[in-house]
py3Dmol code that shows the C-alpha trace and the ligand (Angstrom):
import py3Dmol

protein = """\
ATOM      1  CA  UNK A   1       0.000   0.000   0.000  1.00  0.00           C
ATOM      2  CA  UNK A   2       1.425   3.370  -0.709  1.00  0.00           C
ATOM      3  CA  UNK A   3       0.149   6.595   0.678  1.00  0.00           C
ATOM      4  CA  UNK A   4       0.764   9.824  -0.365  1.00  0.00           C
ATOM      5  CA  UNK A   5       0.167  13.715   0.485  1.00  0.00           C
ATOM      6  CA  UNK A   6       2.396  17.033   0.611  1.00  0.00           C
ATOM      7  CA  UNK A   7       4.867  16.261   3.022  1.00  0.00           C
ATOM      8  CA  UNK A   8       5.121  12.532   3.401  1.00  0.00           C
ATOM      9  CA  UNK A   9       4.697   8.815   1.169  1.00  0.00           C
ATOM     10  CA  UNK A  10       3.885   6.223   3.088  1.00  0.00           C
ATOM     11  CA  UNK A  11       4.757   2.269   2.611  1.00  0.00           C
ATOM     12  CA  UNK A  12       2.950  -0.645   4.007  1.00  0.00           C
ATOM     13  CA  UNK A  13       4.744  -3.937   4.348  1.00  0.00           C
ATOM     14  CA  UNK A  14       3.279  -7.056   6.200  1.00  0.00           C
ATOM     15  CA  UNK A  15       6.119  -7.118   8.317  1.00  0.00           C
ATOM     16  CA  UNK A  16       9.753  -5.542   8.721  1.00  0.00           C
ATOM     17  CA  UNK A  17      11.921  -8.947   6.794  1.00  0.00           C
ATOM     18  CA  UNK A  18       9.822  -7.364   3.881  1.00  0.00           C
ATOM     19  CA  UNK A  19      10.101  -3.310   4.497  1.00  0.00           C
ATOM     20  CA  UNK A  20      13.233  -4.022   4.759  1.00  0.00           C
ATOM     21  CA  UNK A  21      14.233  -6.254   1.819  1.00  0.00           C
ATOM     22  CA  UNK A  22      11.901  -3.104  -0.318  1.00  0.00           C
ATOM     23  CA  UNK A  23      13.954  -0.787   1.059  1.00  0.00           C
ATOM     24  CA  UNK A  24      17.236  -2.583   0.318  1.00  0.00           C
ATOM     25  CA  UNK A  25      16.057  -2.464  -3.032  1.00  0.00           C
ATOM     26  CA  UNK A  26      15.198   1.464  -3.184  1.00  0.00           C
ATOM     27  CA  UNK A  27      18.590   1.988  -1.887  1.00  0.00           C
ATOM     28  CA  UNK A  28      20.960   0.528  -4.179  1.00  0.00           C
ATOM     29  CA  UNK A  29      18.819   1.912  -6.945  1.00  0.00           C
ATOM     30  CA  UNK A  30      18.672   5.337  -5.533  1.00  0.00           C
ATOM     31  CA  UNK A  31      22.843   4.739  -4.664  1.00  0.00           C
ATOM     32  CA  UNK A  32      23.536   4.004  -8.344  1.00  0.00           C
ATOM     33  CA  UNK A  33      21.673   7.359  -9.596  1.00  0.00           C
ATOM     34  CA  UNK A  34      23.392   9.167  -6.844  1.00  0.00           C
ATOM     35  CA  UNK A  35      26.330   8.538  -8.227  1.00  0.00           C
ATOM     36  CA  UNK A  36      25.476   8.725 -11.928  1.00  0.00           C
ATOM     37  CA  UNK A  37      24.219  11.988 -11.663  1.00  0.00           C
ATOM     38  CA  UNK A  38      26.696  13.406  -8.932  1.00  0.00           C
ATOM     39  CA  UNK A  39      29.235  11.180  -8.978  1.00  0.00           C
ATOM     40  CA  UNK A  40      29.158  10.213  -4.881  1.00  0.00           C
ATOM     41  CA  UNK A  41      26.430   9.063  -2.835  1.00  0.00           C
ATOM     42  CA  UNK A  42      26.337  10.368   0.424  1.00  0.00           C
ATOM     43  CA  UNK A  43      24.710   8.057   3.110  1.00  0.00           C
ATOM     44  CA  UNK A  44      23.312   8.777   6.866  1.00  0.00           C
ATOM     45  CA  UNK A  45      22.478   5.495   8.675  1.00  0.00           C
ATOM     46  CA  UNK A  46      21.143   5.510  12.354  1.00  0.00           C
ATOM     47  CA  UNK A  47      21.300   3.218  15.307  1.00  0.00           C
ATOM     48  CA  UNK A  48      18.537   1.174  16.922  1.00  0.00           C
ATOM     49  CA  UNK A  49      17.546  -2.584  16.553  1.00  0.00           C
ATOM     50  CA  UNK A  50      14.784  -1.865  13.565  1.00  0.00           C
ATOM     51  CA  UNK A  51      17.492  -1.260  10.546  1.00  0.00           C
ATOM     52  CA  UNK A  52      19.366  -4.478  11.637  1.00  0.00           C
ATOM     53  CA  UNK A  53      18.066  -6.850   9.192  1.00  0.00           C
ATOM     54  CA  UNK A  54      18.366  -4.227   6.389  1.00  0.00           C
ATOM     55  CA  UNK A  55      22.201  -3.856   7.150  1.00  0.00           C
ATOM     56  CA  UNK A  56      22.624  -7.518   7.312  1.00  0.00           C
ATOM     57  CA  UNK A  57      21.152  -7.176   3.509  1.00  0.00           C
ATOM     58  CA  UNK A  58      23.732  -4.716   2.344  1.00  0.00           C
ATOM     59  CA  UNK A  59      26.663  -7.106   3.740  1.00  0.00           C
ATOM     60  CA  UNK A  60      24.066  -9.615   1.894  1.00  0.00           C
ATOM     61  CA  UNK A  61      22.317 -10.223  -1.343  1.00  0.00           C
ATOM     62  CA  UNK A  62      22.733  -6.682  -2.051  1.00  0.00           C
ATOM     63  CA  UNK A  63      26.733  -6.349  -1.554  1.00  0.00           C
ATOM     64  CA  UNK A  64      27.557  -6.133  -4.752  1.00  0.00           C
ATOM     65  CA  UNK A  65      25.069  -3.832  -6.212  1.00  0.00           C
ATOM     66  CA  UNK A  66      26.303  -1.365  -3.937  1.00  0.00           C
ATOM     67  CA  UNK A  67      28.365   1.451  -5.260  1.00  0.00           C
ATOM     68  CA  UNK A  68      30.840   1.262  -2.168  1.00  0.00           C
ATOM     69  CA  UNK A  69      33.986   3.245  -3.711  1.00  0.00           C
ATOM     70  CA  UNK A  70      31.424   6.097  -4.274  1.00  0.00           C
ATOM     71  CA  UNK A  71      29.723   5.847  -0.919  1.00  0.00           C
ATOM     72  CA  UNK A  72      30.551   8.032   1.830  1.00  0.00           C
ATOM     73  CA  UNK A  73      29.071   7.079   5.197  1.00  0.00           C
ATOM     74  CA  UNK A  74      27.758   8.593   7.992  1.00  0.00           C
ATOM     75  CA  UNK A  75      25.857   8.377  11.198  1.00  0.00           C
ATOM     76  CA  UNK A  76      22.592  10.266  12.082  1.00  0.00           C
ATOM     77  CA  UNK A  77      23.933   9.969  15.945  1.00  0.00           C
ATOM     78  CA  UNK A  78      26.098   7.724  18.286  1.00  0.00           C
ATOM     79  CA  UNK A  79      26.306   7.187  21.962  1.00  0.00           C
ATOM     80  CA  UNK A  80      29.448   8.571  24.187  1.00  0.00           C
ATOM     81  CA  UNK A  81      30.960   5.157  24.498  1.00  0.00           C
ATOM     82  CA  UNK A  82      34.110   2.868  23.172  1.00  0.00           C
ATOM     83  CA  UNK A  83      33.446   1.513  19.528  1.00  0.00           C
ATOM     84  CA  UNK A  84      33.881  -1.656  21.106  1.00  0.00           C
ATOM     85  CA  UNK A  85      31.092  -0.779  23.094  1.00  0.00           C
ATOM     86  CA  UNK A  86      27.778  -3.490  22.781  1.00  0.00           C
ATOM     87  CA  UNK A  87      25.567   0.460  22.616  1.00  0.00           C
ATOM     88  CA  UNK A  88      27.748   1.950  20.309  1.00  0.00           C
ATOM     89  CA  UNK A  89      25.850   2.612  17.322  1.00  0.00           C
ATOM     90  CA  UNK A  90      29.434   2.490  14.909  1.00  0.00           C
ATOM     91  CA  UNK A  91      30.382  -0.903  16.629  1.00  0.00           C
ATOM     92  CA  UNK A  92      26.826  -2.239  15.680  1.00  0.00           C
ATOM     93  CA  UNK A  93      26.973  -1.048  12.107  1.00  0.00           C
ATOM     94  CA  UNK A  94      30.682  -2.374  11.718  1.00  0.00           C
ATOM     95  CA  UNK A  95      29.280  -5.816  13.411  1.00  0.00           C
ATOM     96  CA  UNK A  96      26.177  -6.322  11.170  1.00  0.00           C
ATOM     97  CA  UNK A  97      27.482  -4.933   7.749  1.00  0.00           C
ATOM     98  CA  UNK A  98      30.390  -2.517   7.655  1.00  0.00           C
ATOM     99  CA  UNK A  99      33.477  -5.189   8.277  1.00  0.00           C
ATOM    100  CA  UNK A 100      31.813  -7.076   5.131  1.00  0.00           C
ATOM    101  CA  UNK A 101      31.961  -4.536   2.751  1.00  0.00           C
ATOM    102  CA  UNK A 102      34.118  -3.008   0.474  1.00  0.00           C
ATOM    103  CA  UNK A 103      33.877   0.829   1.568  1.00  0.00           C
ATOM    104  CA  UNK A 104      37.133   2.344   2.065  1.00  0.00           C
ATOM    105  CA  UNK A 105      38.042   3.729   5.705  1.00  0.00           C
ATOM    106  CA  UNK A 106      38.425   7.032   3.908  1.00  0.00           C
ATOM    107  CA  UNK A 107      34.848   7.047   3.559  1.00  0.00           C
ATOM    108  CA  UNK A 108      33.360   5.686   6.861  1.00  0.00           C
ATOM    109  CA  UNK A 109      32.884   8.844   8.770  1.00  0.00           C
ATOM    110  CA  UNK A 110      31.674   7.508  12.439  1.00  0.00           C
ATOM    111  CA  UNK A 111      31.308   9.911  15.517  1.00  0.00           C
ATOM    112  CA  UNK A 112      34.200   9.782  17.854  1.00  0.00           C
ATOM    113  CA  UNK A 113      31.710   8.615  20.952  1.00  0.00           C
ATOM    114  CA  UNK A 114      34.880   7.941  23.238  1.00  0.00           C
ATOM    115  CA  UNK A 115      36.418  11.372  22.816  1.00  0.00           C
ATOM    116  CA  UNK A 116      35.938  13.924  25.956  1.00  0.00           C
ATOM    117  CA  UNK A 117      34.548  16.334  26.233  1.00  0.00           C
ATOM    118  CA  UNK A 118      31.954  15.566  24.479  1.00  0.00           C
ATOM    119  CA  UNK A 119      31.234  19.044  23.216  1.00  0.00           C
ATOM    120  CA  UNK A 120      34.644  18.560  21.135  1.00  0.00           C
ATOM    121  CA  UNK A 121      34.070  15.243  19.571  1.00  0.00           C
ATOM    122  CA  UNK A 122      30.690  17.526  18.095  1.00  0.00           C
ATOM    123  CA  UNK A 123      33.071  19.733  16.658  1.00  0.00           C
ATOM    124  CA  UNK A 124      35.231  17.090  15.025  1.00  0.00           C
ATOM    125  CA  UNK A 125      32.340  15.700  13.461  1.00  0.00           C
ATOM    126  CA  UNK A 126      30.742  18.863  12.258  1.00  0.00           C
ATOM    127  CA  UNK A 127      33.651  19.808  10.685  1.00  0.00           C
ATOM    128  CA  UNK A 128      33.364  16.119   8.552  1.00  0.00           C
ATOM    129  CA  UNK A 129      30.044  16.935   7.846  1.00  0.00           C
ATOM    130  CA  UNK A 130      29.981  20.712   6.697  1.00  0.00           C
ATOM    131  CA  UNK A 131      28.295  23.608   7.425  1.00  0.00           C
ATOM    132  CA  UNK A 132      24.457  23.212   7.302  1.00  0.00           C
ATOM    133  CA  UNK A 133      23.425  25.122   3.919  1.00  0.00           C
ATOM    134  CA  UNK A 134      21.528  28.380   4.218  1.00  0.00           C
ATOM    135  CA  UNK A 135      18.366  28.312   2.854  1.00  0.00           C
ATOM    136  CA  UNK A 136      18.427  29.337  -1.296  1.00  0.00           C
ATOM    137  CA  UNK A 137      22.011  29.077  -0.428  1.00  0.00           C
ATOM    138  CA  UNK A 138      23.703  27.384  -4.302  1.00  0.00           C
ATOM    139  CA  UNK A 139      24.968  25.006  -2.458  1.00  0.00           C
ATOM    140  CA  UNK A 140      23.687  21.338  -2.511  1.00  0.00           C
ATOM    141  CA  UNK A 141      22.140  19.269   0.321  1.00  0.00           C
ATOM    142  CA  UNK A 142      24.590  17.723   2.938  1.00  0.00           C
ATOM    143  CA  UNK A 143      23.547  14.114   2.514  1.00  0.00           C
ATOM    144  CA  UNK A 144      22.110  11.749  -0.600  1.00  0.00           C
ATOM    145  CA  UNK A 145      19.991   9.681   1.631  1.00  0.00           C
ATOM    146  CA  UNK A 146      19.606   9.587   5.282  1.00  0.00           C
ATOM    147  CA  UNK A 147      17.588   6.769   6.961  1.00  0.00           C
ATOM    148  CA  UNK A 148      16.366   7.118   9.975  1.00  0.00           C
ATOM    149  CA  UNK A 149      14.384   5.442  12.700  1.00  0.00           C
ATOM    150  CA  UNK A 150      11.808   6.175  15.611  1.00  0.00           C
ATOM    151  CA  UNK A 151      11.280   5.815  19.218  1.00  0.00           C
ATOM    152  CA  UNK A 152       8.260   5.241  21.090  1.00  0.00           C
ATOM    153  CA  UNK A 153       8.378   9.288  22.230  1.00  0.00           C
ATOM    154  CA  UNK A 154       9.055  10.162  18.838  1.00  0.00           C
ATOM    155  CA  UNK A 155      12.879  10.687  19.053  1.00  0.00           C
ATOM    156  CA  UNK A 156      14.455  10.398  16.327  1.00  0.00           C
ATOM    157  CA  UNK A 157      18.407  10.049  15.816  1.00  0.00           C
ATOM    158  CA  UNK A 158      19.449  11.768  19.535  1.00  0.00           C
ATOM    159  CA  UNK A 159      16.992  14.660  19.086  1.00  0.00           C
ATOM    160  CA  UNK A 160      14.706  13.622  21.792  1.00  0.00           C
ATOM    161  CA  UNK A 161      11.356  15.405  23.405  1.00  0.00           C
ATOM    162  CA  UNK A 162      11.896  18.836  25.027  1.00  0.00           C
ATOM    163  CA  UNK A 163      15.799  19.073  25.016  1.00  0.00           C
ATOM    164  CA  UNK A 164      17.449  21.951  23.840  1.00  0.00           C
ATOM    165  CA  UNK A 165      19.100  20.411  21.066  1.00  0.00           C
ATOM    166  CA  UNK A 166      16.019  20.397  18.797  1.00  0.00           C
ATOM    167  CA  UNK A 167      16.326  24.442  18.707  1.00  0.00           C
ATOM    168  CA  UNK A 168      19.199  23.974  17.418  1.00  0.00           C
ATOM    169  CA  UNK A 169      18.917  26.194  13.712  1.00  0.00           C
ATOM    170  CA  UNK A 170      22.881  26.568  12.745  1.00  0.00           C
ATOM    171  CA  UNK A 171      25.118  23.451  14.037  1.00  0.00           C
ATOM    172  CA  UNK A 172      24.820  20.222  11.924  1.00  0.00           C
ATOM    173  CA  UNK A 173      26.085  18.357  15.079  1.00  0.00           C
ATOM    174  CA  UNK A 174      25.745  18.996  18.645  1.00  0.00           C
ATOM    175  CA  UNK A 175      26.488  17.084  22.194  1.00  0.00           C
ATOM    176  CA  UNK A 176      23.497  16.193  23.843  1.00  0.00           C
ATOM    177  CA  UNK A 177      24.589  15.323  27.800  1.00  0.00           C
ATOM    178  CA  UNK A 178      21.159  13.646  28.934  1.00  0.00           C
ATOM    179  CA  UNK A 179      19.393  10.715  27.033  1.00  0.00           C
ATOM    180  CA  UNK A 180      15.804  10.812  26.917  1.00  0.00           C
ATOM    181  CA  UNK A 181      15.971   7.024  26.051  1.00  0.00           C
ATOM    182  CA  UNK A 182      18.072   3.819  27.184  1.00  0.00           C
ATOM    183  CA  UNK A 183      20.884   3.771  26.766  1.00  0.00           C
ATOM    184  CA  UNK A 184      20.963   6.734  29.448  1.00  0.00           C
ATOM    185  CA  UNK A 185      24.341   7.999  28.190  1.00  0.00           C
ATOM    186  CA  UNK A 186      25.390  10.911  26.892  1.00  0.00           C
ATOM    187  CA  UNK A 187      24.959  11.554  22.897  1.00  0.00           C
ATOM    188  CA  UNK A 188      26.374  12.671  19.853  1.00  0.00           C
ATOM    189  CA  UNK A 189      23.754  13.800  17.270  1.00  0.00           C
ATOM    190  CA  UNK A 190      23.111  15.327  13.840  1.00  0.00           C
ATOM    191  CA  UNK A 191      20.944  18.200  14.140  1.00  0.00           C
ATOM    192  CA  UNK A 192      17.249  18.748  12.665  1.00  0.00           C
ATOM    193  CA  UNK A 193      19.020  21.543   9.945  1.00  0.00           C
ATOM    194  CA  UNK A 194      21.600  19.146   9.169  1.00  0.00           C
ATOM    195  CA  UNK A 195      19.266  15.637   9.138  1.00  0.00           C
ATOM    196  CA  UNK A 196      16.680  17.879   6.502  1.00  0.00           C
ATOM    197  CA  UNK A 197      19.668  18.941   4.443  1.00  0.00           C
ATOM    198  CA  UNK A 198      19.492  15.716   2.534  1.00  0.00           C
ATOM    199  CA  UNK A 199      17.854  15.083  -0.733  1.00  0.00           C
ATOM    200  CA  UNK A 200      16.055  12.371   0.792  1.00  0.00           C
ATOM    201  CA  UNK A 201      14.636  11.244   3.785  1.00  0.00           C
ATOM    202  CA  UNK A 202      13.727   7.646   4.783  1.00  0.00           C
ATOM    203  CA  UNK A 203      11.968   6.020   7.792  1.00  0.00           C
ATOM    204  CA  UNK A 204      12.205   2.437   8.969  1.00  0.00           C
ATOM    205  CA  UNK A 205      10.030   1.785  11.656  1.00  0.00           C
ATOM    206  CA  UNK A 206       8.195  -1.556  13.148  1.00  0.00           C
ATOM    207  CA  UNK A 207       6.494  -2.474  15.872  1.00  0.00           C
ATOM    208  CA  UNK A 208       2.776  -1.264  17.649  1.00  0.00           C
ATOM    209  CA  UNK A 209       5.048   0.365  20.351  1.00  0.00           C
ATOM    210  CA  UNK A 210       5.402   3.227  17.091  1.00  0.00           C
ATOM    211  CA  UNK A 211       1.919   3.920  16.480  1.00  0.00           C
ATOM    212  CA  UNK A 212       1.210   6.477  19.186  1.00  0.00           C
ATOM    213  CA  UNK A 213       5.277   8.431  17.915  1.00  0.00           C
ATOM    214  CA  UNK A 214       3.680   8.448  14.552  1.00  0.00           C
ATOM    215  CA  UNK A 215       0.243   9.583  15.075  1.00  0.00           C
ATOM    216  CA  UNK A 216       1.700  12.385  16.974  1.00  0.00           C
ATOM    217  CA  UNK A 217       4.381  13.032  13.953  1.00  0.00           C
ATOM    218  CA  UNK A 218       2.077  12.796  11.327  1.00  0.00           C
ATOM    219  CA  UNK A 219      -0.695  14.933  13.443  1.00  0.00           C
ATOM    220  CA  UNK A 220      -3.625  11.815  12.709  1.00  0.00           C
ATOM    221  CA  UNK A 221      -6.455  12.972  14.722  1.00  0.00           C
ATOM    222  CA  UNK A 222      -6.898  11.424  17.731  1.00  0.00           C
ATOM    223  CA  UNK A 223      -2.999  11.319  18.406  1.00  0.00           C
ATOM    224  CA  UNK A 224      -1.168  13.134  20.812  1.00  0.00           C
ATOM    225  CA  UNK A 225      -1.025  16.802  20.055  1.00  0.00           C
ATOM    226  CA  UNK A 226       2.891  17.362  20.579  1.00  0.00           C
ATOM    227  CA  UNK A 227       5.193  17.922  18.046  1.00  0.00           C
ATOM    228  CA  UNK A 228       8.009  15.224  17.645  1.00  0.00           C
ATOM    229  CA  UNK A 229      11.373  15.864  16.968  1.00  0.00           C
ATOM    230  CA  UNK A 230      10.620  13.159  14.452  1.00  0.00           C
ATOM    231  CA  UNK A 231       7.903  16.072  12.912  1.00  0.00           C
ATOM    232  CA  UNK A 232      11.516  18.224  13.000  1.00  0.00           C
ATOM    233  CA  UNK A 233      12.942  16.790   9.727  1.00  0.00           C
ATOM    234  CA  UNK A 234      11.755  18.649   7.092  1.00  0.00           C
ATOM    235  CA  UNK A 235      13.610  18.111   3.636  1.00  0.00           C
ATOM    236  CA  UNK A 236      12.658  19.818   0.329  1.00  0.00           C
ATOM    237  CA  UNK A 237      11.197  16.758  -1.044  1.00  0.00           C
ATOM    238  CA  UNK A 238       8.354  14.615   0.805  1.00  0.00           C
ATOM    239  CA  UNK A 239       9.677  11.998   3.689  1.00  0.00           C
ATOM    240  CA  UNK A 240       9.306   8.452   2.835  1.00  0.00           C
ATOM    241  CA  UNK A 241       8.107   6.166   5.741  1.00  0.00           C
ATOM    242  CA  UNK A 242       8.627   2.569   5.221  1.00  0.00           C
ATOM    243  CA  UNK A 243       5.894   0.450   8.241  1.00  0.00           C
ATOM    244  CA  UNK A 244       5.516  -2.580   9.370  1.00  0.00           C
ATOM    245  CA  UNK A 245       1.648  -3.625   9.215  1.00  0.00           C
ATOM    246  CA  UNK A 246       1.763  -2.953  13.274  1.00  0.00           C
ATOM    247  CA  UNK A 247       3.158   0.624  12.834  1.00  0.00           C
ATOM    248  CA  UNK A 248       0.844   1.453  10.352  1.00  0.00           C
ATOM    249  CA  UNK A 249      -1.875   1.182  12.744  1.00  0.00           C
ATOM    250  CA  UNK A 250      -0.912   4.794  13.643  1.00  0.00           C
ATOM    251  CA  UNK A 251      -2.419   5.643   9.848  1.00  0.00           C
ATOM    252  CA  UNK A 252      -6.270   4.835  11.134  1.00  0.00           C
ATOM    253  CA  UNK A 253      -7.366   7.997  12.848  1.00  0.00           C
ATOM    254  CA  UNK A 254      -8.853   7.546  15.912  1.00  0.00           C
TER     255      UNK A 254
END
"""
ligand_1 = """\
17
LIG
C 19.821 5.370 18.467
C 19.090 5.732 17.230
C 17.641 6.052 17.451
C 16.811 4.920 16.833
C 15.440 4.855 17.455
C 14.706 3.629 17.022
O 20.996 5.607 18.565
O 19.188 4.740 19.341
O 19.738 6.248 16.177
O 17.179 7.277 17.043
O 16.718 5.077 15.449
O 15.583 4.830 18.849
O 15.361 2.526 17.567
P 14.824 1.064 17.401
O 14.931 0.772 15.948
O 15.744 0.200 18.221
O 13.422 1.069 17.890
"""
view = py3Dmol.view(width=600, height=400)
view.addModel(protein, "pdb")
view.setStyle({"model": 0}, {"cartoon": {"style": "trace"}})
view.addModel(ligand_1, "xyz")
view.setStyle({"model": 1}, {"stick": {}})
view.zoomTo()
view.show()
């Protein structure tokens, strides 16, 4: 099922194995264009449990339709521990997919989540990424693609509810010293500028412990009034959400 209005398309899968096998598919599609018409494809992935199966597919079936010596990757956010950490989001991305392809080191940019104080290990990383475009400014978008996920309070990357970090208009990465979410350590995040200075936008997200952080993002009456940080990304072109049949609950209003 695919929904569509101004600001968002929606897909319905019956379950995540399948989101995220369509996804997989999007991807290296969207990849090879990237790079055919720009000559580099620029890629945000996040943390969480939910894009697991989709990174075991790009170590996978879909390995080798990959454009790996044009990709440059990123992270949407990481957690202040050691890579070697079990909750660091680089170690789990290296575990399920990144040791099994061929990207060079060059082009993995990870957040330094070890490096103290945390406000510096921002810096370093803002100063991989690049400044945050104005808007009309010539300049292109940051990022090709970034994926992201949700929480159940309708975090998304480290942005979570009523921290100061979602004010945030001119930094594409800031420190944020409280979690709002387990793991309860400190963060490293992109910021809403920076995560909606991508050409596109895509959601992964599974599970009926979603449908009350969607409703609210996608305002369906009935839902919780609050805007979500999730609500916060806000690209040129429409966000894509890619649900499990569960998730999509949140679609029924009421
Ligand atoms: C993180 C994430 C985070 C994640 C959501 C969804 O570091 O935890 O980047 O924003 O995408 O919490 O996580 P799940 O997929 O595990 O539900």
């Amino acid at each position: 099922m695919v929904l569509r209005d101004v600001g968002r398309r929606v897909h319905v899968f019956p379950d995540l194995a399948a989101a995220s096998e369509a996804l997989a598919t999007r991807l290296v599609r969207q990849a090879a264009s990237s790079v055919r018409h720009r000559g580099r494809f620029r890629l945000v992935i996040s943390g969480g449990k939910t894009p697991l199966g989709l990174y075991a597919a790009l170590a996978g079936p879909y390995r080798d339709r990959m454009p790996w010596r044009d990709t440059e990757l990123f992270f949407a956010d990481e957690r202040c521990v050691s890579p070697r950490s079990v909750d660091s989001n680089y170690g789990a991305a290296w575990r399920s997919f990144l040791s099994r392809v061929p990207i060079a080191r060059s082009r993995l940019h990870w957040m330094r989540g070890e490096l103290r104080p945390i406000r510096k290990a921002a810096r370093l990383y803002a100063a991989v990424v690049g400044d945050v475009p104005h808007p009309g400014a010539a300049r292109g978008p940051l990022f090709d693609l970034v994926l992201l996920g949700i929480g159940p309070d309708g975090h998304t990357a480290s942005l979570f509810p009523g921290q100061r970090s979602l004010r945030e208009r001119r930094a594409a990465v800031v420190a944020v010293p409280r979690s709002g979410q387990p793991p309860f350590v400190p963060r490293l995040t992109l910021t809403a500028p920076a995560l909606s200075s991508a050409r596109d936008v895509w959601f992964l997200v599974a599970g009926a412990d979603k449908v009350d952080a969607l409703r609210a993002t996608f305002g369906v009456r009935g839902g919780r009034r609050a805007e979500t940080p999730a609500a916060l990304i806000r690209p040129e072109r429409p966000v894509t959400w890619y649900l499990d049949r569960a998730a999509a609950r949140a679609l029924r209003p009421g």
